[in-house]
N, C-alpha and C positions, 0 to 999 in steps of 0.2 A: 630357201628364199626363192619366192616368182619372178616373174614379170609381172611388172606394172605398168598403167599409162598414166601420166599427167602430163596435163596441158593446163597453161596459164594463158590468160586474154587480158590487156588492159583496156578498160571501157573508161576510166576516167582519169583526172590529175592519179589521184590518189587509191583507185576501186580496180581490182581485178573480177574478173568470171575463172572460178577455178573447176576442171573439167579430171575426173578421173573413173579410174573402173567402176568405183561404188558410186557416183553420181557425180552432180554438179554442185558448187557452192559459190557464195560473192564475199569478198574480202575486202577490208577498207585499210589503209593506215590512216592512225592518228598520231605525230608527232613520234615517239619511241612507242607506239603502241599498235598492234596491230589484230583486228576482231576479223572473225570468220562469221558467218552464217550459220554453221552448224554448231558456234559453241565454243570454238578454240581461240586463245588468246599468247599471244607471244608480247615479252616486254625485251627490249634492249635494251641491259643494261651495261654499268662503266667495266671498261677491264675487257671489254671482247667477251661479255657473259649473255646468257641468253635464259628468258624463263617463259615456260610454254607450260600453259591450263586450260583451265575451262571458265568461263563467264555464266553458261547457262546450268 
């Protein structure tokens, strides 16, 4: 295991700018939902569960 950098910006209500070694990307939530720019997708669900994919 490395070192890593991340860094998070929030630019709106809702929208980050997310900054790391392999580049940059921008993130929105929508309600329990939340879309990446590169494709990744997380849901919140009940119970304290969490499910993370891909959209693209």
């Amino acid at each position: 295991m490395g070192i890593t950098y991340r860094k998070r910006k929030k630019v709106g209500k809702n929208s980050w700018l997310n900054l790391s070694g392999s580049g940059a990307s921008a993130s929105t939530k929508l309600g329990p939902l939340t879309l990446n720019s590169r494709g990744g997708l997380w849901v919140k669900l009940p119970g304290g569960f969490n499910y993370r994919g891909r959209w693209k």
